[in-house]
Each structure stands twice: as structure tokens, then as C-alpha cells.
PyMOL Python script that loads the backbone (N, CA, C, O; Angstrom):
from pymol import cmd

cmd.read_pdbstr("""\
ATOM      1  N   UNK A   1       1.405   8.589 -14.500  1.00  0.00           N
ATOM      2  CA  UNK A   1       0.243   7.812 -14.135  1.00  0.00           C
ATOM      3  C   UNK A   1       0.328   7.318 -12.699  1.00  0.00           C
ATOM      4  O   UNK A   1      -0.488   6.508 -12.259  1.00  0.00           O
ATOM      5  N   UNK A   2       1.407   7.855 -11.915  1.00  0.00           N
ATOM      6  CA  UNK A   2       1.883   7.152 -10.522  1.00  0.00           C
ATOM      7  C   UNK A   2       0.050   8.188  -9.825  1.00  0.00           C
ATOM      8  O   UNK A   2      -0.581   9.163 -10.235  1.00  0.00           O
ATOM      9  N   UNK A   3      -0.100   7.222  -8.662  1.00  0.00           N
ATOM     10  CA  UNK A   3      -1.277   6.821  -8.330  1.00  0.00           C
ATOM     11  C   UNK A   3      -1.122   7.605  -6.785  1.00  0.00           C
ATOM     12  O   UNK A   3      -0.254   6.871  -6.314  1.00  0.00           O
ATOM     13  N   UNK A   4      -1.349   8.419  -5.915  1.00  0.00           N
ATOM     14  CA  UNK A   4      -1.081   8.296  -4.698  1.00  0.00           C
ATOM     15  C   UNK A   4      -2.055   7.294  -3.448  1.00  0.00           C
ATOM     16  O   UNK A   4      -3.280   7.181  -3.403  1.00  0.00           O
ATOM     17  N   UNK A   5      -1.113   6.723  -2.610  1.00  0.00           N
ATOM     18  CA  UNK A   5      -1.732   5.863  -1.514  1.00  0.00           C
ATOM     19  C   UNK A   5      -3.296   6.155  -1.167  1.00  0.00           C
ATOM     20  O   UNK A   5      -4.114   5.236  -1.197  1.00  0.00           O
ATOM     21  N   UNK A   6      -3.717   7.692  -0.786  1.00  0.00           N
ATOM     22  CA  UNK A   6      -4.616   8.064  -0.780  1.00  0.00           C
ATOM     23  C   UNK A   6      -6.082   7.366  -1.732  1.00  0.00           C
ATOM     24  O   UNK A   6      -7.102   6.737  -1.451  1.00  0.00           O
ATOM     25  N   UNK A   7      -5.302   8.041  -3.216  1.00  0.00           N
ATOM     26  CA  UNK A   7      -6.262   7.679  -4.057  1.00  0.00           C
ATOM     27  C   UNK A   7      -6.887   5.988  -4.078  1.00  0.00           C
ATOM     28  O   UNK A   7      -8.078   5.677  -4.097  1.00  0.00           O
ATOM     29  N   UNK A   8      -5.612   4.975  -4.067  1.00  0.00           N
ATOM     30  CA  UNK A   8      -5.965   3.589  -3.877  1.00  0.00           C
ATOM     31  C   UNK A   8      -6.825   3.195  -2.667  1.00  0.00           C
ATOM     32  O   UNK A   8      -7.529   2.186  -2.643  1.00  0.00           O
ATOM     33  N   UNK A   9      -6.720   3.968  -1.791  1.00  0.00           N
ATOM     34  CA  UNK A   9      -7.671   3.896  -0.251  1.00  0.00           C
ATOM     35  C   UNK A   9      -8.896   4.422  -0.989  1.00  0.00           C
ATOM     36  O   UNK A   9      -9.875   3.719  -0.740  1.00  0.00           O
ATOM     37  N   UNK A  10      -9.161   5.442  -1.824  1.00  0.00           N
ATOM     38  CA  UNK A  10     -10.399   5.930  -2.190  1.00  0.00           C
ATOM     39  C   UNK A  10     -11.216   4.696  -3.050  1.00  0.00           C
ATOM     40  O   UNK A  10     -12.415   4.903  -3.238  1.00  0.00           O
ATOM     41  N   UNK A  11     -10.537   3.210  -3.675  1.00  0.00           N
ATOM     42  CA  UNK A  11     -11.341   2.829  -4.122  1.00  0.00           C
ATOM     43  C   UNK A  11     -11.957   1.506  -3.567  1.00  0.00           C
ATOM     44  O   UNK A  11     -11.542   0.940  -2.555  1.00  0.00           O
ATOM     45  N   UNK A  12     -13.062   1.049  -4.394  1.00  0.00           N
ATOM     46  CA  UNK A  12     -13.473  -0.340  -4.004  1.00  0.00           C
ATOM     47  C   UNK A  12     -12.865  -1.311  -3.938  1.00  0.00           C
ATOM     48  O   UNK A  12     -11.919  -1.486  -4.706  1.00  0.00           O
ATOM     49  N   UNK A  13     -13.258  -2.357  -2.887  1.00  0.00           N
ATOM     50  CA  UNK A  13     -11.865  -3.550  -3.450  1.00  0.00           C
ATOM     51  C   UNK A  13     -11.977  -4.116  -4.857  1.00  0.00           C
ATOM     52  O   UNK A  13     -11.094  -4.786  -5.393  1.00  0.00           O
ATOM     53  N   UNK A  14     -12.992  -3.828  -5.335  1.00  0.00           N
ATOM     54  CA  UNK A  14     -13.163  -4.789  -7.017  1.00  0.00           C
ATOM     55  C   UNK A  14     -12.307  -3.437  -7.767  1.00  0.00           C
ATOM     56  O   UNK A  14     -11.535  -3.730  -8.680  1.00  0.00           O
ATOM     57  N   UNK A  15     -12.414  -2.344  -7.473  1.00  0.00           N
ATOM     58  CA  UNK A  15     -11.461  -1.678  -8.007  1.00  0.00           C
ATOM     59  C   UNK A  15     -10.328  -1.767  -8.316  1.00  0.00           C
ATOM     60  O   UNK A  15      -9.759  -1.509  -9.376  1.00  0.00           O
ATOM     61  N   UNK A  16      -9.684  -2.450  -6.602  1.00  0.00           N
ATOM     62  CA  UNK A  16      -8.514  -2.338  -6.435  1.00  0.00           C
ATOM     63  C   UNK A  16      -7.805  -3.629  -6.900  1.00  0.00           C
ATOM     64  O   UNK A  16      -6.671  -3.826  -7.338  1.00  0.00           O
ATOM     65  N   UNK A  17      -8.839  -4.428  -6.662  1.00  0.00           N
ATOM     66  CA  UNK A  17      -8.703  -5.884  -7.829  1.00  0.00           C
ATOM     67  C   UNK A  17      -8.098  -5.691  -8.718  1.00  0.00           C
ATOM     68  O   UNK A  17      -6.905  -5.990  -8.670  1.00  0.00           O
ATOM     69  N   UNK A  18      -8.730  -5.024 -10.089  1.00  0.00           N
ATOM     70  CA  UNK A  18      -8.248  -4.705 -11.115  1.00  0.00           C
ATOM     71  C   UNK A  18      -7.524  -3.573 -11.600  1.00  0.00           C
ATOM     72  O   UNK A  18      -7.229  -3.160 -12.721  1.00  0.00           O
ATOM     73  N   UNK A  19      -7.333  -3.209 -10.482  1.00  0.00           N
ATOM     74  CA  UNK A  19      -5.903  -1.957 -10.318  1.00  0.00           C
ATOM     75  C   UNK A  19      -4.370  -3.308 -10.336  1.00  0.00           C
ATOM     76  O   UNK A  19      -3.397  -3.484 -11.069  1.00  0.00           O
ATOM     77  N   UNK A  20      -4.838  -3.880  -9.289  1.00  0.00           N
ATOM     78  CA  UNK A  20      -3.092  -4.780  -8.822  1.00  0.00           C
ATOM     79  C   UNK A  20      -3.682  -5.865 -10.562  1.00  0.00           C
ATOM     80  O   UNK A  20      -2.981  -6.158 -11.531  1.00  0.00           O
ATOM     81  N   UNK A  21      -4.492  -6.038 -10.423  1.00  0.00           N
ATOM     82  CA  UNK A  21      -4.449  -7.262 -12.117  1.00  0.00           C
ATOM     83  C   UNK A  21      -3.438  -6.551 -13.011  1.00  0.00           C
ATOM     84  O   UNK A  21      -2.372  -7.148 -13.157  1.00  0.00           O
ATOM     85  N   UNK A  22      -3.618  -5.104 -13.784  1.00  0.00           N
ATOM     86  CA  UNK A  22      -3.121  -4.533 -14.392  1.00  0.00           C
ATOM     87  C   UNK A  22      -1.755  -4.042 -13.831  1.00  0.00           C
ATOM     88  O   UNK A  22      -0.800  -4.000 -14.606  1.00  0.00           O
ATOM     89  N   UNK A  23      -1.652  -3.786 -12.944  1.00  0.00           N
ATOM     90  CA  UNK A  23       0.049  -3.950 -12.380  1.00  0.00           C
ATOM     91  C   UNK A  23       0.749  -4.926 -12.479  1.00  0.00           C
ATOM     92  O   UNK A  23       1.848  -4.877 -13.031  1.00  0.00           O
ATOM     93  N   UNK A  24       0.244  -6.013 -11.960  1.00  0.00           N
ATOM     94  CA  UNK A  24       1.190  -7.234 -12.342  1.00  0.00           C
ATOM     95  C   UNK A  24       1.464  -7.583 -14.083  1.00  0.00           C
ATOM     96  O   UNK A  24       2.456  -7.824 -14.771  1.00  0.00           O
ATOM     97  N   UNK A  25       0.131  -7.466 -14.301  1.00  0.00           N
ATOM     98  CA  UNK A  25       0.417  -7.687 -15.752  1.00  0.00           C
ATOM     99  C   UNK A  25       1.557  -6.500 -16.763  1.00  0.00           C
ATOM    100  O   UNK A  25       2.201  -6.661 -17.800  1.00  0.00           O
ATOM    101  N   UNK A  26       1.366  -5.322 -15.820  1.00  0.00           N
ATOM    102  CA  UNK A  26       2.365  -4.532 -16.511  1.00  0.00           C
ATOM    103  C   UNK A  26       4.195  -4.564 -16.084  1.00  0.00           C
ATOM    104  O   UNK A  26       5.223  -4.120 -16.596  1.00  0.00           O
ATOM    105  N   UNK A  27       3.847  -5.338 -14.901  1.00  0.00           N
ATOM    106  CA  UNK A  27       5.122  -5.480 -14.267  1.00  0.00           C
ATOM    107  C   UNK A  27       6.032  -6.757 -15.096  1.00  0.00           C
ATOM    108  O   UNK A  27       7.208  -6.545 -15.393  1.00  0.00           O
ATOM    109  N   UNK A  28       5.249  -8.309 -15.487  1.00  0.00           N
ATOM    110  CA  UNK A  28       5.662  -8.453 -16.163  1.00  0.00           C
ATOM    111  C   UNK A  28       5.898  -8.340 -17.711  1.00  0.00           C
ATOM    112  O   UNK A  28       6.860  -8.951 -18.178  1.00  0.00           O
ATOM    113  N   UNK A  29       5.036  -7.552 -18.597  1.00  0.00           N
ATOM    114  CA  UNK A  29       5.782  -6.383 -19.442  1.00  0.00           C
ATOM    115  C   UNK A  29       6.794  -5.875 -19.318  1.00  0.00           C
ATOM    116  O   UNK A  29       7.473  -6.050 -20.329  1.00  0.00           O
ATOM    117  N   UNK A  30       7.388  -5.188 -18.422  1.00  0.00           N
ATOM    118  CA  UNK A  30       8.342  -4.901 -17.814  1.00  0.00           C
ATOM    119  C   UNK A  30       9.476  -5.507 -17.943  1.00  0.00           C
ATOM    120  O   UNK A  30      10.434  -5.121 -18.612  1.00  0.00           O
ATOM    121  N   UNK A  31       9.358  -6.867 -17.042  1.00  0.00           N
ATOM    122  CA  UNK A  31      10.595  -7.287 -16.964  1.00  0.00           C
ATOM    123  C   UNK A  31      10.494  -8.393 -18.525  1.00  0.00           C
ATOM    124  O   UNK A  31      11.592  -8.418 -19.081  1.00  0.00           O
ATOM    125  N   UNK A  32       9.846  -8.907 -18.966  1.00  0.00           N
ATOM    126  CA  UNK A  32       9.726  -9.591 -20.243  1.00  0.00           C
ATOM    127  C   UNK A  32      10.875  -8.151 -21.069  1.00  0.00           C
ATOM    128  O   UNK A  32      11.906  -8.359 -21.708  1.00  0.00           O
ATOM    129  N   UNK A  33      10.401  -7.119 -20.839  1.00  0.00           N
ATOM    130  CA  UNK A  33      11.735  -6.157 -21.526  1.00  0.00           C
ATOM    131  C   UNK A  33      12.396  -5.934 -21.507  1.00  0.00           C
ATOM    132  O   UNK A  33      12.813  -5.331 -22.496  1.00  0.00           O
ATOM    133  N   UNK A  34      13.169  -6.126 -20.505  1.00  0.00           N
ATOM    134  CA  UNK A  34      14.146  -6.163 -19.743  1.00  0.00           C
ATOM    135  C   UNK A  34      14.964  -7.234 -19.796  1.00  0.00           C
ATOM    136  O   UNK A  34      16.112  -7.251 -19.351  1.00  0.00           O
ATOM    137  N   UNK A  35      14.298  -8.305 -20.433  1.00  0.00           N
ATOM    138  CA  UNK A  35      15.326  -9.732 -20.244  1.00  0.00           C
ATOM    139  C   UNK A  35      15.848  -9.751 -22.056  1.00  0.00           C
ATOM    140  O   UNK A  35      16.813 -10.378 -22.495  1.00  0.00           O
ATOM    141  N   UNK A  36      14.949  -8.929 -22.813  1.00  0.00           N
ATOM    142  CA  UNK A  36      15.059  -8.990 -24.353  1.00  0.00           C
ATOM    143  C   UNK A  36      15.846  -7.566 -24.166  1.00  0.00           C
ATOM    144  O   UNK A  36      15.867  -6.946 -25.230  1.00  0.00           O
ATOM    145  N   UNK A  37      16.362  -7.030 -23.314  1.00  0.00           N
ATOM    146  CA  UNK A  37      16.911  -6.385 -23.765  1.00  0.00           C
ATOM    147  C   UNK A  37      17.059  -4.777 -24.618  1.00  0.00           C
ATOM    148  O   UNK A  37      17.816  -4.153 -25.361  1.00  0.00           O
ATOM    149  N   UNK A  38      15.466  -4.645 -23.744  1.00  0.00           N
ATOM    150  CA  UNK A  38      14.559  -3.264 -24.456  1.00  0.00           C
ATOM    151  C   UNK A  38      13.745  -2.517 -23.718  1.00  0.00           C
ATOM    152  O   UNK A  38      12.576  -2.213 -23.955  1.00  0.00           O
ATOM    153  N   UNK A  39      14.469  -2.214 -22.742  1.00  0.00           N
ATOM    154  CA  UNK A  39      13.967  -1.544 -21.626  1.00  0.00           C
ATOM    155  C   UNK A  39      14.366  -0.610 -21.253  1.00  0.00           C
ATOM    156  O   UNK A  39      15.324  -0.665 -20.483  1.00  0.00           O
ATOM    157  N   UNK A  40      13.629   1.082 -21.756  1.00  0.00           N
ATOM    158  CA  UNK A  40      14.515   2.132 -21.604  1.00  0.00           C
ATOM    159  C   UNK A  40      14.777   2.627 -20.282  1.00  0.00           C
ATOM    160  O   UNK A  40      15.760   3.288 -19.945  1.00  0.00           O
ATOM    161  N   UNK A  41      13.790   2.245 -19.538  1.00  0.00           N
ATOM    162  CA  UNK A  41      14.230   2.865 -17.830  1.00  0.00           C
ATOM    163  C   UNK A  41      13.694   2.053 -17.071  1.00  0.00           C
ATOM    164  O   UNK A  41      12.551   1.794 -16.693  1.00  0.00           O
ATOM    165  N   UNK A  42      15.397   1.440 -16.791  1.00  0.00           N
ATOM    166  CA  UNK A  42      15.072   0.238 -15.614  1.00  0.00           C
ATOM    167  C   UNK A  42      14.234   0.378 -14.327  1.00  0.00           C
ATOM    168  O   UNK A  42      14.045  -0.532 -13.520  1.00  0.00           O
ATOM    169  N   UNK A  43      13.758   1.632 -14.241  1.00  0.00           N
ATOM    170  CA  UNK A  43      13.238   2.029 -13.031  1.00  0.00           C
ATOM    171  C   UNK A  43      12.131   1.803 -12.853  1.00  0.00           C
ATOM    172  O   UNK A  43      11.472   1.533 -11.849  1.00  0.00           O
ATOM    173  N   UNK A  44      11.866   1.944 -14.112  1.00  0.00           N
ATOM    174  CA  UNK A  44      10.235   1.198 -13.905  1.00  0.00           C
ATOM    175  C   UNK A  44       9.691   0.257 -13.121  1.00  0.00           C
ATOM    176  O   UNK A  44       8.849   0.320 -12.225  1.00  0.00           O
ATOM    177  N   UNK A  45      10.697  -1.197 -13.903  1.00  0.00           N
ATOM    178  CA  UNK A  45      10.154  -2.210 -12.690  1.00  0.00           C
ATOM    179  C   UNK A  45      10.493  -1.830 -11.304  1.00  0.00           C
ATOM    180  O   UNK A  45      10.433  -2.869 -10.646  1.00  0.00           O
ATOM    181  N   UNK A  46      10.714  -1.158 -10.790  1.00  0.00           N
ATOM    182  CA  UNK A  46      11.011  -1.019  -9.419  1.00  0.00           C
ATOM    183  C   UNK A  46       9.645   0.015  -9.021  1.00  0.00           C
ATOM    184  O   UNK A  46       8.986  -0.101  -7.988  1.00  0.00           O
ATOM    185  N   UNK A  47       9.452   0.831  -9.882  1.00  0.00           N
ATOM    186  CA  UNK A  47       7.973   1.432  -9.708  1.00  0.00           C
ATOM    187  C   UNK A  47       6.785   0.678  -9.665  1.00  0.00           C
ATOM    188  O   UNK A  47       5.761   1.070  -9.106  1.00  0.00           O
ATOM    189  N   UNK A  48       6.906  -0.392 -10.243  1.00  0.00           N
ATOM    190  CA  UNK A  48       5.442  -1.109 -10.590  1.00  0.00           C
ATOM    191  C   UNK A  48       5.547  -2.078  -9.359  1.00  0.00           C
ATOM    192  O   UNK A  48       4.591  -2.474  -8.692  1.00  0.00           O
ATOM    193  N   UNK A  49       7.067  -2.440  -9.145  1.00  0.00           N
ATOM    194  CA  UNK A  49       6.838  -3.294  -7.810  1.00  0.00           C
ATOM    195  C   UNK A  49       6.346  -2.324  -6.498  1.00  0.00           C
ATOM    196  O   UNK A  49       5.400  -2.609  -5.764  1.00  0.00           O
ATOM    197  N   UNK A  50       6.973  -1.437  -6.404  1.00  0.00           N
ATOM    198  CA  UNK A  50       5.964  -0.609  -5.199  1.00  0.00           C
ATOM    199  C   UNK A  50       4.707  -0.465  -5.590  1.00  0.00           C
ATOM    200  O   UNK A  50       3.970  -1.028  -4.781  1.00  0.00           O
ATOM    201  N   UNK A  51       4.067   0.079  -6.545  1.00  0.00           N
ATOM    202  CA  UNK A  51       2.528  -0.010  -6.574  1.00  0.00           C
ATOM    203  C   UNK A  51       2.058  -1.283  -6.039  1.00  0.00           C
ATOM    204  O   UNK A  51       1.695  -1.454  -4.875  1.00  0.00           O
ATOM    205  N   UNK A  52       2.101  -2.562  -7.373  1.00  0.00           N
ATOM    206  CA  UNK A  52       1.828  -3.548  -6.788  1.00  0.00           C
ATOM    207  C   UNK A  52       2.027  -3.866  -4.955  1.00  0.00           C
ATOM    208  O   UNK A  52       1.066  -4.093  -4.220  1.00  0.00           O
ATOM    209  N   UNK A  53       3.045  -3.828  -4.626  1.00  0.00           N
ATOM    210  CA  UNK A  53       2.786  -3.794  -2.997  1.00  0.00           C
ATOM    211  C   UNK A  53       2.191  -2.663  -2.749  1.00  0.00           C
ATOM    212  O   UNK A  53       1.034  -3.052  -2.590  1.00  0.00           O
ATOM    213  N   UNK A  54       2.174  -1.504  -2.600  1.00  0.00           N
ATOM    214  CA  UNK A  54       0.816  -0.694  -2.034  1.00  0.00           C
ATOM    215  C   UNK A  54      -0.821  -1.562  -1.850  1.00  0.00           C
ATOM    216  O   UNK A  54      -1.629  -1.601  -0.922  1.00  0.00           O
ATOM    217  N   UNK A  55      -0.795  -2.136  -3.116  1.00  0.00           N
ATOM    218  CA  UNK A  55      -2.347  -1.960  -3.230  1.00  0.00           C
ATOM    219  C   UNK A  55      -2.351  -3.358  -2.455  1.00  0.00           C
ATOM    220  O   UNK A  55      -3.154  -3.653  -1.570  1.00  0.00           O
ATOM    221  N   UNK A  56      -1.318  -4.171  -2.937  1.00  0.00           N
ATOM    222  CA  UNK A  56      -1.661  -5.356  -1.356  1.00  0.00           C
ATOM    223  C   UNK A  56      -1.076  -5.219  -0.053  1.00  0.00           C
ATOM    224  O   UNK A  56      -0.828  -6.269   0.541  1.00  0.00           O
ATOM    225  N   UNK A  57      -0.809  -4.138   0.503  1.00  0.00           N
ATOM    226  CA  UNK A  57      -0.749  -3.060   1.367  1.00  0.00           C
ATOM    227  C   UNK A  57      -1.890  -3.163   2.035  1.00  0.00           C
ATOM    228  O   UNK A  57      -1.952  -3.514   3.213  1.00  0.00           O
ATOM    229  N   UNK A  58      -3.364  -2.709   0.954  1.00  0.00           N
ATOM    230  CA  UNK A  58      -3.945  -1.704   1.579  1.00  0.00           C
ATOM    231  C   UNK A  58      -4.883  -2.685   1.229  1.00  0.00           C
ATOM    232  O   UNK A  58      -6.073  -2.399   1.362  1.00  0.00           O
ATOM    233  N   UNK A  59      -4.618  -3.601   0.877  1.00  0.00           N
ATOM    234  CA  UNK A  59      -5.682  -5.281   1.040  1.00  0.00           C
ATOM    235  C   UNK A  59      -5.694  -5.794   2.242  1.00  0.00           C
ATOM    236  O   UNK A  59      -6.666  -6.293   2.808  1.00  0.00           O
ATOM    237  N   UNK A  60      -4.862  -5.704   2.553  1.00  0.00           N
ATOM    238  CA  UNK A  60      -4.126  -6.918   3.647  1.00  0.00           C
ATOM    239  C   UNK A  60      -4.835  -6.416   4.827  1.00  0.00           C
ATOM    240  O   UNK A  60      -5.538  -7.068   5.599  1.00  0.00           O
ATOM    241  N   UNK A  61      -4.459  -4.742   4.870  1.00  0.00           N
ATOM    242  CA  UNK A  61      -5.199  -3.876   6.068  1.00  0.00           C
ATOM    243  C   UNK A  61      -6.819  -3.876   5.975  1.00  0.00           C
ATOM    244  O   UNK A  61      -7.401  -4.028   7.049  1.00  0.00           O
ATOM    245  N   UNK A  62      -7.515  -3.740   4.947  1.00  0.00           N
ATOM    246  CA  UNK A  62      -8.817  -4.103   5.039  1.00  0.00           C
ATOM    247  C   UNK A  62      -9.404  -5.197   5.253  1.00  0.00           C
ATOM    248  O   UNK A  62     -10.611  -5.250   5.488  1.00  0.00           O
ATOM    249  N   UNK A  63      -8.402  -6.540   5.185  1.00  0.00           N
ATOM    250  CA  UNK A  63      -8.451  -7.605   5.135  1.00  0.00           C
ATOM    251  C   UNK A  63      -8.552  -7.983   6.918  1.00  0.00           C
ATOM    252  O   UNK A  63      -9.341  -8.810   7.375  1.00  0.00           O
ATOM    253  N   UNK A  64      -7.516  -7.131   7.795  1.00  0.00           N
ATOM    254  CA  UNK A  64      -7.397  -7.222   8.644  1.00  0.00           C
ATOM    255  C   UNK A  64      -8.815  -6.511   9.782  1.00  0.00           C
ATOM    256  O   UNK A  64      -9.359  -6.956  10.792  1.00  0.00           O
ATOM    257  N   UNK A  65      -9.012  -5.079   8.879  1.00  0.00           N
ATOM    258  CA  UNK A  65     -10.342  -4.558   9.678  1.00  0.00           C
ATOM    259  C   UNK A  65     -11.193  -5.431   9.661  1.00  0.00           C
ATOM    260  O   UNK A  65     -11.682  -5.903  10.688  1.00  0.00           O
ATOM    261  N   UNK A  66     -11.540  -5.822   8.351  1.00  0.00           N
ATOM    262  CA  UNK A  66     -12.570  -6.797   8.231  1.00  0.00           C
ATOM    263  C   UNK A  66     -13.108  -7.724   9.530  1.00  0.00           C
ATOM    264  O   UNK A  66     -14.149  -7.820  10.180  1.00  0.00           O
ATOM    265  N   UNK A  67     -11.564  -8.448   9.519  1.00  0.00           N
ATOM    266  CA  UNK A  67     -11.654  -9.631  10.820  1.00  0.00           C
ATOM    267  C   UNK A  67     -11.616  -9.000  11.856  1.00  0.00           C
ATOM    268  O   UNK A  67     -12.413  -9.503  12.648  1.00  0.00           O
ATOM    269  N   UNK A  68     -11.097  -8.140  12.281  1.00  0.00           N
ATOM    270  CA  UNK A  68     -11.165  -7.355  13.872  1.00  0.00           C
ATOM    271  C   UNK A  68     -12.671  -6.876  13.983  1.00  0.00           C
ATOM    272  O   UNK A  68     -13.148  -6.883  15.118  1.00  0.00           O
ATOM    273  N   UNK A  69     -13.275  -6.563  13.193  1.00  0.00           N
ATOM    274  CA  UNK A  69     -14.842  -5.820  12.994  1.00  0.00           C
ATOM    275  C   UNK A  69     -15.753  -6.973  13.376  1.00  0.00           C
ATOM    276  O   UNK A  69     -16.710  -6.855  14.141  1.00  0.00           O
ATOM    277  N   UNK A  70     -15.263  -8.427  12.606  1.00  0.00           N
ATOM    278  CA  UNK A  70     -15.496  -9.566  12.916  1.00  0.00           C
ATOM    279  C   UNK A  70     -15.930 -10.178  14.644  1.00  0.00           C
ATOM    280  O   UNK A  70     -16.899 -10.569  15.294  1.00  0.00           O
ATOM    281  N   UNK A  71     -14.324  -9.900  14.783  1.00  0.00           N
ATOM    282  CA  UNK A  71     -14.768 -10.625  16.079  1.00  0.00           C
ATOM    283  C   UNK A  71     -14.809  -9.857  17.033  1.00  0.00           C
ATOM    284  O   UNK A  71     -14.837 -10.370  18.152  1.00  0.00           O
ATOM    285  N   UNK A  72     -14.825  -8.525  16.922  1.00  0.00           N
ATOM    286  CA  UNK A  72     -15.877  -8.003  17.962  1.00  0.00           C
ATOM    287  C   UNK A  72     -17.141  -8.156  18.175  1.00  0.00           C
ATOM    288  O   UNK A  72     -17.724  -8.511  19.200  1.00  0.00           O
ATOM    289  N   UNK A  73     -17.663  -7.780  16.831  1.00  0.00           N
ATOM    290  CA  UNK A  73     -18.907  -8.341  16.349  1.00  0.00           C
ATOM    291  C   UNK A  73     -19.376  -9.966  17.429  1.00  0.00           C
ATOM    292  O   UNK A  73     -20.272  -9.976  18.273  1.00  0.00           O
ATOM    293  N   UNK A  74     -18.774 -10.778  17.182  1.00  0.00           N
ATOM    294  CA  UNK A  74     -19.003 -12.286  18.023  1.00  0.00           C
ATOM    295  C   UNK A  74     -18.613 -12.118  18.989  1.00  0.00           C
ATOM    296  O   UNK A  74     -19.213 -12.945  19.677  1.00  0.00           O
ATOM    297  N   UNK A  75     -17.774 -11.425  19.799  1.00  0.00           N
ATOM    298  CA  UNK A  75     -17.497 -10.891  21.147  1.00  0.00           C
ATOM    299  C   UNK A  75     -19.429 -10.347  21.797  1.00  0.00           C
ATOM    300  O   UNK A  75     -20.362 -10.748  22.492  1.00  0.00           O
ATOM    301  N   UNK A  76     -19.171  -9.674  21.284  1.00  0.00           N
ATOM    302  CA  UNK A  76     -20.446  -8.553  21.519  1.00  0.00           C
ATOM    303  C   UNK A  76     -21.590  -9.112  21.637  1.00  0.00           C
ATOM    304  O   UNK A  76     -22.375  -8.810  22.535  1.00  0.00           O
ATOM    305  N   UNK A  77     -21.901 -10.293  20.441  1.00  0.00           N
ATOM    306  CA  UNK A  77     -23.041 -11.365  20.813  1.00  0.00           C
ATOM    307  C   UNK A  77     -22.844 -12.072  21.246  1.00  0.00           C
ATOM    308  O   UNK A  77     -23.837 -12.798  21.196  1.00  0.00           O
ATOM    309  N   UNK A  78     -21.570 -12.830  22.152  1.00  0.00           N
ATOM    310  CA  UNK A  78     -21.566 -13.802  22.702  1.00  0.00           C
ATOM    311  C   UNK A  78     -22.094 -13.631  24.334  1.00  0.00           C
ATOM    312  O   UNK A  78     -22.146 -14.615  25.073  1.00  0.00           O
TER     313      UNK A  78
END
""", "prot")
cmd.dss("prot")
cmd.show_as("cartoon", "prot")
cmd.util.cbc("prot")
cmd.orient("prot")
């Protein structure tokens, strides 16, 4: 079900909203299994923690166009 960078750039941010909701929530699944002691491949959590950072990765950067788009934008009309 691994996701490539690409594809997460292909979606909306309400998408991507509830892309990282369901990561975290599966991440702690994860480690909740891991502390009981029933966790067949520790690797996982280490997978779900890179997704989860990808997709606020690729927040942060839209987050950032956003504001640069911004204040050019008020540059431009000022």
C-alpha cells in the first residue's frame, strides 16, 4: 500500500488531510503493538513514520508556495 511522493503531490490538501489522519492513526496502532508485544514487523513503524513525514513534507512546501505567491502578490500591488 506504500504510496509514492509523486502520487501524494497528485492530491488535494483535504486529501492529504485525511491521508496523514489515517497514518497517524495507523502509526499509533503500530506502536500500541509493539508495546503489547505483538508486532510482527518492527519495520513498520518506521514506514508509517516516513509517510507521515512525507505528507507533512509536502504540506509545509505548499504551505510555503502559498505565502511566497502571497507576497508577491502584495509586492505587485503595492
Amino acid at each position: 500500500m506504500s504510496m509514492k511522493t509523486a502520487e501524494y503531490r497528485g492530491m488535494s490538501d483535504e486529501q492529504l488531510d485525511l491521508t496523514l489522519r489515517d497514518e497517524v492513526k495507523n502509526l499509533f496502532h503500530l506502536r500500541f503493538q509493539s508495546a503489547t508485544e505483538r508486532l510482527e514487523t518492527p519495520s513498520e513503524i518506521n514506514k508509517a513514520k516516513r509517510v507521515v513525514a512525507r505528507i507533512k513534507t509536502i504540506q509545509r512546501e505548499r504551505q510555503l508556495a502559498a505565502a511566497k505567491g502571497a507576497a508577491k502578490e502584495a509586492v505587485g500591488n503595492g
